[in-house]
GUPA-217183 format. One record per residue (C-alpha): x, y, z; residue in three letters. Coordinates in pm, 1 decimal. Example, Ala and Ser with C-alpha at 12.3 -4.5 7.8 and 13.67 -1.06 7.14 Angstrom:
! GUPA-217183
1230.0; -450.0; 780.0; ala
1367.0; -106.0; 714.0; ser
//
This chain:
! GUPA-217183
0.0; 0.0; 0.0; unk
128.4; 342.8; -86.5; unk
-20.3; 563.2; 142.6; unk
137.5; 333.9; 421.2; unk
456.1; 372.6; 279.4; unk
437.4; 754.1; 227.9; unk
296.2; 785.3; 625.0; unk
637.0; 834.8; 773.8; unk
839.8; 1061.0; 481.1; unk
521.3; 1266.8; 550.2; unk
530.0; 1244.4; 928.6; unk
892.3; 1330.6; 919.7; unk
835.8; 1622.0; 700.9; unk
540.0; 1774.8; 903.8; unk
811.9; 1674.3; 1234.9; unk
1090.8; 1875.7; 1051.8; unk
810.7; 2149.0; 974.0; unk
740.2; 2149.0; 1328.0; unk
1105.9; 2185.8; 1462.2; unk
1173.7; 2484.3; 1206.0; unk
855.5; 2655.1; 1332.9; unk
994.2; 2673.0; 1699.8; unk
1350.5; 2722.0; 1539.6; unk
1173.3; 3083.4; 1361.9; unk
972.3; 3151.9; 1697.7; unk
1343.6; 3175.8; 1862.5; unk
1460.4; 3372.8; 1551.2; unk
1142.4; 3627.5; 1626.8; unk
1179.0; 3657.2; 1981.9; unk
1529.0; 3733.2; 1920.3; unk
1495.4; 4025.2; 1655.7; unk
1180.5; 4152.1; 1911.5; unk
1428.1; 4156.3; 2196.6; unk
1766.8; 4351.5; 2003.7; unk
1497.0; 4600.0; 1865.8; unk
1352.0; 4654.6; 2232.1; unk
1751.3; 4731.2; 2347.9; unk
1774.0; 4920.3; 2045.1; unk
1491.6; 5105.7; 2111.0; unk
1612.9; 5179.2; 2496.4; unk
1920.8; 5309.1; 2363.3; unk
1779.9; 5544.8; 2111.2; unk
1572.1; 5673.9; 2384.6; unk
1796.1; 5694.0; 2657.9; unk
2032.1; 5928.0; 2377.9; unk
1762.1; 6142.4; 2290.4; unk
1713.0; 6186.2; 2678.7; unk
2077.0; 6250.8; 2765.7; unk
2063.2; 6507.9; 2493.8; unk
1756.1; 6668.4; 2686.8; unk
1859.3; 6679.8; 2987.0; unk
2213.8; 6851.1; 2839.3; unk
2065.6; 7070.8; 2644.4; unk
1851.0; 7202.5; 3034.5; unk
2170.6; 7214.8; 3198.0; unk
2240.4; 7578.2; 3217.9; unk
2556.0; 7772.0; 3244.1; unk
2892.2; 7748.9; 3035.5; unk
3023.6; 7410.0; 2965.6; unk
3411.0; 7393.0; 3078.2; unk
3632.8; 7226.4; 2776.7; unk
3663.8; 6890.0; 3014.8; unk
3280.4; 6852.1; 3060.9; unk
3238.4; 6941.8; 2717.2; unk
3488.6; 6645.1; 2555.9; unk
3331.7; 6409.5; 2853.9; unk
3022.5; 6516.1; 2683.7; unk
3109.4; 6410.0; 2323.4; unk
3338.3; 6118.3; 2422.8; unk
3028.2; 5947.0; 2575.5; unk
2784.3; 6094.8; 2297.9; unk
3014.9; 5914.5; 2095.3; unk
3031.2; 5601.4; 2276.5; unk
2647.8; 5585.6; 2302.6; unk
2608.4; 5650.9; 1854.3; unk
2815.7; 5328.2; 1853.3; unk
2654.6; 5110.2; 2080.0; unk
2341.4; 5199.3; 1853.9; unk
2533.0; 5131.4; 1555.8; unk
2634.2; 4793.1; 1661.6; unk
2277.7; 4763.9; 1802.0; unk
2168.0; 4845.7; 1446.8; unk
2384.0; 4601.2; 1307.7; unk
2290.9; 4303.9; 1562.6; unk
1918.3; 4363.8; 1450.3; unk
2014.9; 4336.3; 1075.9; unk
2200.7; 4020.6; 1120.1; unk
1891.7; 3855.5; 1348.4; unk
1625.8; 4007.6; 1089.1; unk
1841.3; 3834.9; 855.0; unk
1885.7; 3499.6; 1059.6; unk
1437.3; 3482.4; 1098.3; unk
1399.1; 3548.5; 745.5; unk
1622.4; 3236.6; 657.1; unk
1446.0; 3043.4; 943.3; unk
1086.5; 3123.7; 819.4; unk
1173.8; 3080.8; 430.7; unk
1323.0; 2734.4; 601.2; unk
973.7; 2668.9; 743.2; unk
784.6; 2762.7; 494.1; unk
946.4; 2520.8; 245.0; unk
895.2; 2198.4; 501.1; unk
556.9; 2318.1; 570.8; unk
501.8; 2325.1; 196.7; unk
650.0; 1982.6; 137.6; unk
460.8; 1836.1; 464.4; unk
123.0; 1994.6; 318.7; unk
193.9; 1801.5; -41.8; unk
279.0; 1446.7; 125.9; unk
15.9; 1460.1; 312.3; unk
-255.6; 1499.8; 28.4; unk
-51.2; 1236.6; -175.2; unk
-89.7; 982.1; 133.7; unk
-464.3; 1099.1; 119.5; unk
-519.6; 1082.9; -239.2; unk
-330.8; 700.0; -231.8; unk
-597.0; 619.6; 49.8; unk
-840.2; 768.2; -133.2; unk
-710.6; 539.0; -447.6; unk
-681.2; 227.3; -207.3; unk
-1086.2; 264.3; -52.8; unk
-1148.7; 292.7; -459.4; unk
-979.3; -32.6; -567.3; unk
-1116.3; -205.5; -248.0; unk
-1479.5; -67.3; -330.5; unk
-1488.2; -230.0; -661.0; unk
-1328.2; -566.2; -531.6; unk
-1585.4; -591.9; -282.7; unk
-1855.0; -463.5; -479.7; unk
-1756.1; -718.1; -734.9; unk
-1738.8; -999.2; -521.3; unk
-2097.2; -910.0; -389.5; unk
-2197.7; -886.6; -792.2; unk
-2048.9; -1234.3; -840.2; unk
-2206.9; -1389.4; -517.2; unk
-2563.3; -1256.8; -644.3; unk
-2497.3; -1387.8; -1013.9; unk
-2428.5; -1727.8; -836.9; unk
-2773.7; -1700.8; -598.0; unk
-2978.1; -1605.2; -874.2; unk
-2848.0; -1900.7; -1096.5; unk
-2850.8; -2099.8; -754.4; unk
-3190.6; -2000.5; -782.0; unk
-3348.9; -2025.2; -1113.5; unk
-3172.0; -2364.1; -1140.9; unk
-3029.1; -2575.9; -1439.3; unk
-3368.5; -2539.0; -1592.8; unk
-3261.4; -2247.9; -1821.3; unk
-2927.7; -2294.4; -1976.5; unk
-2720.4; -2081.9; -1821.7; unk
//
């Protein structure tokens, strides 16, 4: 029988469809979490430079370089930020292309095992329908006896 021999390809495929759909659920949680830090960062710059800008009075050369140094150090952290999200964006977009192609091929073995069942009830069908035809042939000539011939 086919569709028995088509059951596990198919259940391995929808297993394998499975595993890369928790693999891509890690991939997401990951990009959500480096855009959340990303986002902190962005925000916490954008409140530094607030809370500078309030402070009144002259800036001495010292606070001023302190100032930029760590202005500085904060537009790379969001630049490497920036890149981490790029590189996990790209990492979930390989993961769900990966998914989507097992969950394709799971989704066509599985309607070949059904259509070989399908095929399998068919053949089955007409063998026992005509064994039943046969059995009635041989009742009816049971029944009309040697009388007419046939």
């Amino acid at each position: 029988m086919k569709s028995k021999r088509f059951e596990p390809i198919r259940d391995i495929a929808e297993n394998s469809a499975k595993d890369l759909s928790q693999t891509m659920a890690e991939a997401e949680r990951r990009v959500v979490e480096l855009e959340r830090q990303l986002q902190q960062l962005q925000n916490y710059r954008e409140d530094y430079l607030l809370t500078a800008a309030q402070v009144s009075g002259p800036m001495d050369t010292v606070r001023l370089q302190n100032n930029r140094a760590f202005l500085d150090r904060l537009a790379d952290a969001i630049r490497a930020q920036l890149q981490k999200v790029g590189v996990a964006r790209a990492e979930y977009e390989v993961r769900r292309s990966q998914w989507s192609e097992k969950r394709i091929e799971a989704e066509a073995l599985g309607r070949a095992v059904d259509r070989f069942r399908h095929e399998e009830r068919n053949v089955v069908d007409r063998h026992e329908q005509g064994e039943a035809d046969d059995t009635g042939l041989r009742l009816w000539r049971a029944a009309r006896g040697p009388r007419d011939g046939l």
